[in-house]
C-alpha positions in Angstrom: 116.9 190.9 14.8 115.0 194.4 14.9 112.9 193.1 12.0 112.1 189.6 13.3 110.6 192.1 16.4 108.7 194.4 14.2 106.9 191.6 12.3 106.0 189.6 15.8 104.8 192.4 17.2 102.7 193.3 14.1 101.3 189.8 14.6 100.4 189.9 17.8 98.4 193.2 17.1 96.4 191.7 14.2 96.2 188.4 16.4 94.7 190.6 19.5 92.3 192.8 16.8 90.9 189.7 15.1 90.2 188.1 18.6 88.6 191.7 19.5 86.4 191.4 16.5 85.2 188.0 17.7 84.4 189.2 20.7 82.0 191.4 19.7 80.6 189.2 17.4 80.0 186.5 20.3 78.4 189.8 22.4 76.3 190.3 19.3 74.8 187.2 18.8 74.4 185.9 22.7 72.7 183.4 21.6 76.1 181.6 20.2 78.3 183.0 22.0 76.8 180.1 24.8 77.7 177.6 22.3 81.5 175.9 21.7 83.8 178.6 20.3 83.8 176.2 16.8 80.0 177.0 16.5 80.3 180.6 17.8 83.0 181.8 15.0 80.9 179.7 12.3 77.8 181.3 13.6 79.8 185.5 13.8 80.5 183.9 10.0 77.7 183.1 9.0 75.2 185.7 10.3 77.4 188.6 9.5 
């Protein structure tokens, strides 16, 4: 049970970092970030 907690929580970390990440990517780029979040995370994609 202990380790079913560990790994969700490990998830959830990586899960909140990644959505950090896009984040700034959508701040980067404004001009995406007004578009639908599809477009904006293919844009942060491709321009990076």
């Amino acid at each position: 049970m202990m380790k079913q907690l560990i790994v969700w929580t490990l998830a959830a970390l990586i899960f909140v970092a990644a959505y950090g990440v896009y984040l700034a990517y959508s701040d980067a780029k404004a001009d995406c970030a007004e578009q639908q979040v599809v477009s904006t995370t293919f844009c942060a994609v491709v321009g990076s």
